[in-house]
GUKE-668213 format. One record per residue (C-alpha): residue number from 1; residue in one letter; x, y negated, z negated. Coordinates in pm, 1 decimal, always signed. Layout:
<zaros>
zaro n=NUM	res=a	c1=X	c2=Y	c3=Z $
...
</zaros>
This chain:
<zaros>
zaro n=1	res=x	c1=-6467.3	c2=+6614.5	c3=+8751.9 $
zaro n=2	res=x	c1=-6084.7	c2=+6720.5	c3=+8577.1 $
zaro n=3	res=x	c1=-6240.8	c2=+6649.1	c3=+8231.0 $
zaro n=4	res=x	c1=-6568.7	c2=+6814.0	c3=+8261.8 $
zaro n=5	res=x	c1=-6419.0	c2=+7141.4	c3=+8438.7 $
zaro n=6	res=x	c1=-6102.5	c2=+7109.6	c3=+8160.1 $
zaro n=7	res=x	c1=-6411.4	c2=+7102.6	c3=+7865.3 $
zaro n=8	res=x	c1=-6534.6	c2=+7434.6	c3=+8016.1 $
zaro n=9	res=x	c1=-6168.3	c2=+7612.4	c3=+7995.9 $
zaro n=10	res=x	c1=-6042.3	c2=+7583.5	c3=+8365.8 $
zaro n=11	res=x	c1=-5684.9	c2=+7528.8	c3=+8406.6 $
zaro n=12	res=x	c1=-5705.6	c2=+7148.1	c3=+8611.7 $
zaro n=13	res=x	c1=-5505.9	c2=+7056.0	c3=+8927.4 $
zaro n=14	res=x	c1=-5554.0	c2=+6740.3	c3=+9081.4 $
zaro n=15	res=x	c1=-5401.9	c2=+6560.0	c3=+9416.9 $
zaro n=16	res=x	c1=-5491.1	c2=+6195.8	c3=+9533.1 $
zaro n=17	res=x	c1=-5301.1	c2=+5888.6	c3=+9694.5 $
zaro n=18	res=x	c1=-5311.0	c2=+5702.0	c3=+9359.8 $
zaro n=19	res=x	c1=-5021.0	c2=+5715.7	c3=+9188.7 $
zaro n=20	res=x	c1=-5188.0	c2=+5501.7	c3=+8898.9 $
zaro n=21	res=x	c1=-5471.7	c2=+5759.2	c3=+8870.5 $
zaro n=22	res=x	c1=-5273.0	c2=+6018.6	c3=+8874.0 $
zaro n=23	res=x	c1=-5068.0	c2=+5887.6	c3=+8548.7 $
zaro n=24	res=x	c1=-5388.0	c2=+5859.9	c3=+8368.9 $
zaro n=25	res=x	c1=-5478.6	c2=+6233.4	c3=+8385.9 $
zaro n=26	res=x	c1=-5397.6	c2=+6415.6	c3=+8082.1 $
zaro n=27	res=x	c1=-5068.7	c2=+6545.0	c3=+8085.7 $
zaro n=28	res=x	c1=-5183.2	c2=+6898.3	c3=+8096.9 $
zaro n=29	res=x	c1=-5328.6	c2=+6854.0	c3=+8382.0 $
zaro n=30	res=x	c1=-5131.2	c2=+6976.7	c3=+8753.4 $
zaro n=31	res=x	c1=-5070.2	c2=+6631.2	c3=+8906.5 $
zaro n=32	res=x	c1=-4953.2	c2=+6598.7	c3=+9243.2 $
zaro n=33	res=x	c1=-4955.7	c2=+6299.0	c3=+9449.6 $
zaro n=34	res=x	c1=-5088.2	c2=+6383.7	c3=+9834.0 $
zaro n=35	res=x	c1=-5306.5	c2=+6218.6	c3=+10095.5 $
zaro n=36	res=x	c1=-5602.1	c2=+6479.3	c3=+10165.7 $
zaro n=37	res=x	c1=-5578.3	c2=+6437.3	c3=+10540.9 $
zaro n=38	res=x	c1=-5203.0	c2=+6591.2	c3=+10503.2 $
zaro n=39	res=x	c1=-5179.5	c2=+6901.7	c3=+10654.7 $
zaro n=40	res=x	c1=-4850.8	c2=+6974.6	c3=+10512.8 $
zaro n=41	res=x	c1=-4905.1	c2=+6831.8	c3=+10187.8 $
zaro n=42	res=x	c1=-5225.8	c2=+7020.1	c3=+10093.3 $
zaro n=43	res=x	c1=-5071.0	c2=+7348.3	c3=+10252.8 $
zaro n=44	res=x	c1=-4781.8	c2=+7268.7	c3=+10005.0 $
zaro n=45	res=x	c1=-4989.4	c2=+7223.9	c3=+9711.4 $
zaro n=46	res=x	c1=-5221.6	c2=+7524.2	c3=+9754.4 $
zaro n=47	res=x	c1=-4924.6	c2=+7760.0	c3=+9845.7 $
zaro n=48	res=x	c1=-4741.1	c2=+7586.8	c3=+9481.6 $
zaro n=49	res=x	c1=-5102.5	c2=+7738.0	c3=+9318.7 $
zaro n=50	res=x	c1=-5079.1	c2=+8045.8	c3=+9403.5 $
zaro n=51	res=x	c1=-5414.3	c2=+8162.8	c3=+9296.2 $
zaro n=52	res=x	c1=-5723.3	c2=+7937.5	c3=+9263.8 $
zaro n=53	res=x	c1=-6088.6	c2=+7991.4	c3=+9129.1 $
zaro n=54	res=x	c1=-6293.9	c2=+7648.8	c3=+9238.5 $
zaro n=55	res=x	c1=-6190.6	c2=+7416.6	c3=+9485.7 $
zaro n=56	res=x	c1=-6365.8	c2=+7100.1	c3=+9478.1 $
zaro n=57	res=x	c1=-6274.5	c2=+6931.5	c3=+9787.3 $
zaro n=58	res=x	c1=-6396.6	c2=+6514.2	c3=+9680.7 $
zaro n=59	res=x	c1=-6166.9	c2=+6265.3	c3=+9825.5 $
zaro n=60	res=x	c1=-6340.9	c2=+6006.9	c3=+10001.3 $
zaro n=61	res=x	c1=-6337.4	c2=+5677.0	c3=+10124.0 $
zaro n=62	res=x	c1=-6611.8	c2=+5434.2	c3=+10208.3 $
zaro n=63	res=x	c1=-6489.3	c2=+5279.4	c3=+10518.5 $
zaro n=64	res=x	c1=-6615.5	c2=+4966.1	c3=+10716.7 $
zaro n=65	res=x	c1=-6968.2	c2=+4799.8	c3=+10655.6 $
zaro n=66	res=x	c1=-7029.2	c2=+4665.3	c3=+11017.9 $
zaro n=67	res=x	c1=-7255.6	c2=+4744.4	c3=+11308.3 $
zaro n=68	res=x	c1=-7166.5	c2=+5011.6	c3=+11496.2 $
zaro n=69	res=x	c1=-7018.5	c2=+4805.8	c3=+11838.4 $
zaro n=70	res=x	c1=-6763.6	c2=+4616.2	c3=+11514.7 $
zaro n=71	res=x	c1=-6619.3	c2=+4937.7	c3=+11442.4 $
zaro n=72	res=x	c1=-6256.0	c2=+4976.2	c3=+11516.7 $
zaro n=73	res=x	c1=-6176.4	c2=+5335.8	c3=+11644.9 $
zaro n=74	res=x	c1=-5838.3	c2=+5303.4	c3=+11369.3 $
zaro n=75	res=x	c1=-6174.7	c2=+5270.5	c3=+11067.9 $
zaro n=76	res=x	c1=-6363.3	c2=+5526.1	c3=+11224.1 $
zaro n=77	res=x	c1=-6061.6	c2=+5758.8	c3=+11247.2 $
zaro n=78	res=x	c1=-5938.6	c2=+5697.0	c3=+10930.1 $
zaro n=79	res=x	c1=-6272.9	c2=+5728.9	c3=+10724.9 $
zaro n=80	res=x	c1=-6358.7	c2=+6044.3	c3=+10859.0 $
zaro n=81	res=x	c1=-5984.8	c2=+6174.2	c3=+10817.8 $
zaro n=82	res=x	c1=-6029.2	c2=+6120.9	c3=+10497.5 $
zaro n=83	res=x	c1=-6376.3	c2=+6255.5	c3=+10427.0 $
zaro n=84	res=x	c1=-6436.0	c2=+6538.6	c3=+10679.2 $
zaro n=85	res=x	c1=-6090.1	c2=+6652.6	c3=+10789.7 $
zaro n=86	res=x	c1=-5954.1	c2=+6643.7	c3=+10412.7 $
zaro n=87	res=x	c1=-6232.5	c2=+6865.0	c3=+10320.7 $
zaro n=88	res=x	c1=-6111.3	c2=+7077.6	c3=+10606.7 $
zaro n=89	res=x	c1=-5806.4	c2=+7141.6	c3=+10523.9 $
zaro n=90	res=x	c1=-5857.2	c2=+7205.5	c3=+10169.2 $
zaro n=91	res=x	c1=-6113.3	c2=+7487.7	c3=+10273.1 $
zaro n=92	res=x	c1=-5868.0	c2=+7606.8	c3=+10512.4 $
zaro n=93	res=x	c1=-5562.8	c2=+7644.0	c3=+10279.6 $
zaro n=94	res=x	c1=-5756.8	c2=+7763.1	c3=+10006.5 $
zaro n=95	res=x	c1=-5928.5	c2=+8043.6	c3=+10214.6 $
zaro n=96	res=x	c1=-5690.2	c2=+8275.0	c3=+10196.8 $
zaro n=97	res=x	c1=-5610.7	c2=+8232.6	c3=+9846.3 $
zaro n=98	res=x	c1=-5965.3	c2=+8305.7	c3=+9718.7 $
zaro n=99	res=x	c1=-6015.8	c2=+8569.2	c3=+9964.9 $
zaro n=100	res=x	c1=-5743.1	c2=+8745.7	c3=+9828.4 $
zaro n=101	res=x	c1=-5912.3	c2=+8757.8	c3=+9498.5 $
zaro n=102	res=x	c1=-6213.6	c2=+8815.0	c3=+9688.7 $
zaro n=103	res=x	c1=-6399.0	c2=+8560.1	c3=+9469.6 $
zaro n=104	res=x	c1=-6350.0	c2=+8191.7	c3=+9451.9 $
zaro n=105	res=x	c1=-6650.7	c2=+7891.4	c3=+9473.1 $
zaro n=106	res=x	c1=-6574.2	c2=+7610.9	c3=+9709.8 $
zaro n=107	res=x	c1=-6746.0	c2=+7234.6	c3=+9669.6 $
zaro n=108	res=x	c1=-6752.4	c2=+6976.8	c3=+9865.2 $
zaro n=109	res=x	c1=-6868.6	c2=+6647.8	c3=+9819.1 $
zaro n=110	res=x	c1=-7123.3	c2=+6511.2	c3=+10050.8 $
zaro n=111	res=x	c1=-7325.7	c2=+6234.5	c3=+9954.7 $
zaro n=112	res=x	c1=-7664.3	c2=+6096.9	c3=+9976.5 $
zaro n=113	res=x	c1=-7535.7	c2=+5957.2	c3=+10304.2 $
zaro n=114	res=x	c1=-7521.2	c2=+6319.8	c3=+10448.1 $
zaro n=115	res=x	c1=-7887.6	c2=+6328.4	c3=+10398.4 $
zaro n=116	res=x	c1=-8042.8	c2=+6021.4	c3=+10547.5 $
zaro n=117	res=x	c1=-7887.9	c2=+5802.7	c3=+10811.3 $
zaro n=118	res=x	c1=-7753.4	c2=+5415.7	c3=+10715.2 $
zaro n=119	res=x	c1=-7749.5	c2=+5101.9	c3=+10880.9 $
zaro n=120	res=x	c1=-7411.0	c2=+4984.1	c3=+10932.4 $
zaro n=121	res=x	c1=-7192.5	c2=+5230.7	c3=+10794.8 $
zaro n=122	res=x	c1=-7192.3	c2=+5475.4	c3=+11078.4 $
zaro n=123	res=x	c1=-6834.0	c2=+5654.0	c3=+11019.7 $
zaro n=124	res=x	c1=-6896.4	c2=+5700.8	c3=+10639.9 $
zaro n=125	res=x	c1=-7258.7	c2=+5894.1	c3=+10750.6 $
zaro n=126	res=x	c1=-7117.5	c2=+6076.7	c3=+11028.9 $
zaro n=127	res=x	c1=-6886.1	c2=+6231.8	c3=+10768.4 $
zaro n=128	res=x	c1=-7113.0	c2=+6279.8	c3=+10501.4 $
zaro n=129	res=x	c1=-7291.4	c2=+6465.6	c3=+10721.5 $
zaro n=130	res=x	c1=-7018.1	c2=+6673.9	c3=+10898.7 $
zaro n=131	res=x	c1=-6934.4	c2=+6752.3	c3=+10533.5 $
zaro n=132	res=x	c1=-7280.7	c2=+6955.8	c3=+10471.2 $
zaro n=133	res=x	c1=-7217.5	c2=+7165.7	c3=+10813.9 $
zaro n=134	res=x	c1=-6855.7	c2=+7245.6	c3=+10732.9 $
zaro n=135	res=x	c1=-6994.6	c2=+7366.1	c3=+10383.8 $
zaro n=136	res=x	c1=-7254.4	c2=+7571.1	c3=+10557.9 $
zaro n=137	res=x	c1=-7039.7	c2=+7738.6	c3=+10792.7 $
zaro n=138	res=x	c1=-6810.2	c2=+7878.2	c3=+10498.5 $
zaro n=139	res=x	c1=-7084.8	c2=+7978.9	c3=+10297.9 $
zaro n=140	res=x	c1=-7169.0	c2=+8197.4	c3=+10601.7 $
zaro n=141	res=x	c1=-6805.3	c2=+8284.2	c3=+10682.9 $
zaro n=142	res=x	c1=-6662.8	c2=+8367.3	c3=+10348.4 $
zaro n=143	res=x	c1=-6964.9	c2=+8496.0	c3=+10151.0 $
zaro n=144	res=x	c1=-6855.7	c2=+8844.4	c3=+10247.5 $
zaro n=145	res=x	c1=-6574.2	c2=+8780.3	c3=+10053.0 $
zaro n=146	res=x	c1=-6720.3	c2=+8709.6	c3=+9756.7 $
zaro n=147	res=x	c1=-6672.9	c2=+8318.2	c3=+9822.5 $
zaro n=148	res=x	c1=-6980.6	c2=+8047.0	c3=+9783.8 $
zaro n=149	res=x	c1=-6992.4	c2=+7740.1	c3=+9903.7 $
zaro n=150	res=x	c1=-7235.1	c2=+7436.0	c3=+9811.3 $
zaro n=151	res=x	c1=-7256.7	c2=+7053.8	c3=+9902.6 $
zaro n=152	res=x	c1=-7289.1	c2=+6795.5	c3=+9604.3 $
zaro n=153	res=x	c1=-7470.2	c2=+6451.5	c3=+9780.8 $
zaro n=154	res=x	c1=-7431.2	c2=+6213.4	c3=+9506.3 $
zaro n=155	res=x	c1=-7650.9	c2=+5896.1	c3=+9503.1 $
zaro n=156	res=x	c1=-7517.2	c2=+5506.8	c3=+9385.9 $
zaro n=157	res=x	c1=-7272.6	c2=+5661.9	c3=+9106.8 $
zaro n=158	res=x	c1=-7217.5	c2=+5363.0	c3=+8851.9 $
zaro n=159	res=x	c1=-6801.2	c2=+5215.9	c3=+8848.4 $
zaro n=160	res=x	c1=-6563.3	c2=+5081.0	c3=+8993.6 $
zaro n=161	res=x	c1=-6585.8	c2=+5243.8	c3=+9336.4 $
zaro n=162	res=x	c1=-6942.5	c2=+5158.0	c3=+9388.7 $
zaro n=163	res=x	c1=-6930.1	c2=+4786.6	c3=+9253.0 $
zaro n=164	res=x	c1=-6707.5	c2=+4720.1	c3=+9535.8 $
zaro n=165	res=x	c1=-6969.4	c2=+4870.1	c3=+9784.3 $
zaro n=166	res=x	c1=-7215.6	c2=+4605.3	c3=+9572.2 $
zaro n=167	res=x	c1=-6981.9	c2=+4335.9	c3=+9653.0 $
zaro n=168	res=x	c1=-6920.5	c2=+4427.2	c3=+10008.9 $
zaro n=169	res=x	c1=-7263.6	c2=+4456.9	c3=+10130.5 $
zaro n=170	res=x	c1=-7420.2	c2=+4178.1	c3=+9956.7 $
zaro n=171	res=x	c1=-7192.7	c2=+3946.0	c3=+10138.7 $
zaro n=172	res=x	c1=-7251.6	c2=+4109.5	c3=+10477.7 $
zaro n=173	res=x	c1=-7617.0	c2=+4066.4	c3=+10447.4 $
zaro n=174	res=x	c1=-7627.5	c2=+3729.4	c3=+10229.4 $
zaro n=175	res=x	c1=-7812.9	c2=+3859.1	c3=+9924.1 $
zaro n=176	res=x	c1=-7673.1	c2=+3870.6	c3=+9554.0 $
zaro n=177	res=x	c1=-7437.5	c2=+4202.6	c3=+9415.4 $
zaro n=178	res=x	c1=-7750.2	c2=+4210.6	c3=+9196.5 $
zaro n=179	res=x	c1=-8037.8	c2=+4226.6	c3=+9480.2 $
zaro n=180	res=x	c1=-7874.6	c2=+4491.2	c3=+9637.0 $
zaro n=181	res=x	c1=-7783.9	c2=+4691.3	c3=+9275.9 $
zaro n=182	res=x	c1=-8200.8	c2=+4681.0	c3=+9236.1 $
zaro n=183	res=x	c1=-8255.4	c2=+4820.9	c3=+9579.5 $
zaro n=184	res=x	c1=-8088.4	c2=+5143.2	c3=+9479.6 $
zaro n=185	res=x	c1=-8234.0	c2=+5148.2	c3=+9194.4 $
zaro n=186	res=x	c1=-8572.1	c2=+5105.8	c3=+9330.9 $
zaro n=187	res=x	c1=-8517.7	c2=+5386.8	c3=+9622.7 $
zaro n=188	res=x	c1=-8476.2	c2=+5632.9	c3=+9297.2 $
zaro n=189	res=x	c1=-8814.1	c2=+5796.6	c3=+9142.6 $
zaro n=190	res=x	c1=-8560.3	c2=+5784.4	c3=+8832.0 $
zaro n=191	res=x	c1=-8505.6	c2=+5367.7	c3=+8878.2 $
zaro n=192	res=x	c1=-8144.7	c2=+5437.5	c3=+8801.8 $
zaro n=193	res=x	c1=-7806.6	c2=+5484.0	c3=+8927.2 $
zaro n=194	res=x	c1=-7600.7	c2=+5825.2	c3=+8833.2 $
zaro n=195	res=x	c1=-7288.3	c2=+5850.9	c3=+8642.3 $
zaro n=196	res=x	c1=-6980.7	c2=+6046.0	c3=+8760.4 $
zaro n=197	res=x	c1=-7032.4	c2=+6291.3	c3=+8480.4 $
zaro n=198	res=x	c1=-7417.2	c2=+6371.0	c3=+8643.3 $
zaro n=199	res=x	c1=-7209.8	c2=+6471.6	c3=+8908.8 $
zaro n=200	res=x	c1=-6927.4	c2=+6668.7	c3=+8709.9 $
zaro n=201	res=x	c1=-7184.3	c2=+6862.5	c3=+8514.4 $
zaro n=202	res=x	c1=-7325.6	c2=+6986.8	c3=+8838.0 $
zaro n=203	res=x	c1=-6965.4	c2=+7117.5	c3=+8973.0 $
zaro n=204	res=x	c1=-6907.4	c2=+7275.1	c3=+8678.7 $
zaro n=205	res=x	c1=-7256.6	c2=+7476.5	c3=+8691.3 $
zaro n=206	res=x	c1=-7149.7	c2=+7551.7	c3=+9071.2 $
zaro n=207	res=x	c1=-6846.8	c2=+7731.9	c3=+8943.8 $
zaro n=208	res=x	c1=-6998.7	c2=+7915.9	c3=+8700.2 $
zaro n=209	res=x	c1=-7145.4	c2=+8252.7	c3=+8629.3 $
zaro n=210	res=x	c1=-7455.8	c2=+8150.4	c3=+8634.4 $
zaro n=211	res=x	c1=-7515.0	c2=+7992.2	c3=+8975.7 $
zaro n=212	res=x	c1=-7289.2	c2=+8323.5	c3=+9120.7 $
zaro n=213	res=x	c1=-7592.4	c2=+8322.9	c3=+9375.3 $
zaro n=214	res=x	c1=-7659.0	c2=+7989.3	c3=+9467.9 $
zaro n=215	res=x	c1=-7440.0	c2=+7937.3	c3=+9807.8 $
zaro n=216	res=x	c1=-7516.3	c2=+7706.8	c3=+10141.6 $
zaro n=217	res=x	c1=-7657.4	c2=+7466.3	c3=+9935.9 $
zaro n=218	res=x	c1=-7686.1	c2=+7084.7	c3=+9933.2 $
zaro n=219	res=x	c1=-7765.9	c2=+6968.5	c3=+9605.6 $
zaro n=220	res=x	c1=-7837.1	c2=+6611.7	c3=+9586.9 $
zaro n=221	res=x	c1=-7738.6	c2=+6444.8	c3=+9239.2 $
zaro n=222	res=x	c1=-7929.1	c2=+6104.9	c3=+9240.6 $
zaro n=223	res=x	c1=-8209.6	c2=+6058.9	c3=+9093.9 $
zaro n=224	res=x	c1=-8426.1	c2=+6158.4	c3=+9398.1 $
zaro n=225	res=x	c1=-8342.1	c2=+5900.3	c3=+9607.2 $
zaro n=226	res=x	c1=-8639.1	c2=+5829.1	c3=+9880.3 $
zaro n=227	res=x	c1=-8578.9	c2=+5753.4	c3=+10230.4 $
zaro n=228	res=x	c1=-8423.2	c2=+5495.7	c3=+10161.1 $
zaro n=229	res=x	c1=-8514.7	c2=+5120.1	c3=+10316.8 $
zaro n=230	res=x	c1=-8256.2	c2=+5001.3	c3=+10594.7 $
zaro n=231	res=x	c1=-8350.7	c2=+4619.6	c3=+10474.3 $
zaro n=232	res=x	c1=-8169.3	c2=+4728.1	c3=+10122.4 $
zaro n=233	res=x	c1=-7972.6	c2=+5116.4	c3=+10104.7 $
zaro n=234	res=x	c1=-7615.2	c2=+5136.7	c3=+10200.4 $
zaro n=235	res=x	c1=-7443.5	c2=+5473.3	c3=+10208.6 $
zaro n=236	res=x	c1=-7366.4	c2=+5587.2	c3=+9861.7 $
</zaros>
């Protein structure tokens, strides 16, 4: 998302946990290096700011692939940590900064797994979707301030992240990284997976002028992915 909102003249600032990532970002870019379910570190950061026009709140993790009685309460906790209460506190820090301006457009990243429920990855959906009604309630909340708010849901988004999700699931259910790859293509009217800058492209129009009265909305990037079979679909 840094390069496409960068290309459209936005000054970038970027936290994550990967120290490796973060040394790949252009070096114009803001690069700090914070978990997002730190309270103090993303109060830090957004404090350091000082003012702030978007806030796209997308850290995520995918968390365990196992029936729901196999889930350790430490997985659950720390999937939707990361998820639902990082979103959180981004909103929460940056509320006061945007509201100050009395403009700002906050957005989250949900995923297709907000949308439909999934067989075996029950803290990853249960995030997902706490993720759409914490973006509802700001759009409500801060919309008199001049603040939107709007959910991306991203389908199967080709790399790295989601060729381990390939890998992981085809073991747990004895089929081949390529048998499961073809059922999400197959639960697409488009036959295809989406690419991260689908999903950038979309931010960036969420920030912009021109969508300055689209708010409360989830806005699935992915091809039009169909309810999808429990025999094949993972969460995204």
């Amino acid at each position: 998302m840094g390069t496409a909102f960068a290309a459209a003249g936005y000054e970038v600032w970027v936290s994550d946990v990967d120290a490796a990532a973060l040394r790949a970002c252009p070096e114009d870019w803001q690069r700090r290096e914070a978990p997002a379910d730190d309270e103090a570190a993303m109060r830090d950061l957004l404090a350091e700011m000082g003012q702030l026009d978007v806030l796209c709140a997308n850290a995520g993790i995918a968390g365990p692939t196992a029936p729901i009685e196999e889930v350790a309460l430490g997985d659950w906790r720390a999937c939707v940590g990361v998820n639902l209460e990082g979103a959180f506190l981004a909103a929460k820090h940056a509320a006061p900064l945007m509201k100050k301006a009395q403009r700002g457009a906050i957005i989250v990243t949900s995923s297709t797994a907000g949308i439909y429920g999934y067989p075996n990855r029950a803290p990853y959906a249960a995030a997902k979707w706490g993720v759409i009604g914490l973006m509802k309630t700001l759009a409500m909340e801060l919309g008199p301030h001049g603040i939107r708010a709007n959910a991306i849901c991203p389908g199967a988004v080709e790399g790295p992240r989601m060729e381990g999700v390939l890998t992981r699931e085809a073991a747990a259910k004895g089929m081949t990284r390529d048998q499961v790859y073809e059922g999400y293509a197959a639960g697409t009217s488009m036959r295809s997976f989406v690419t991260a800058q689908d999903v950038a492209d979309m931010a960036v129009f969420l920030a912009s002028n021109a969508a300055r009265m689209v708010s409360g909305q989830v806005i699935a990037v992915d091809g039009h992915t169909e309810n999808p079979d429990p025999k094949l679909a993972v969460a995204r």
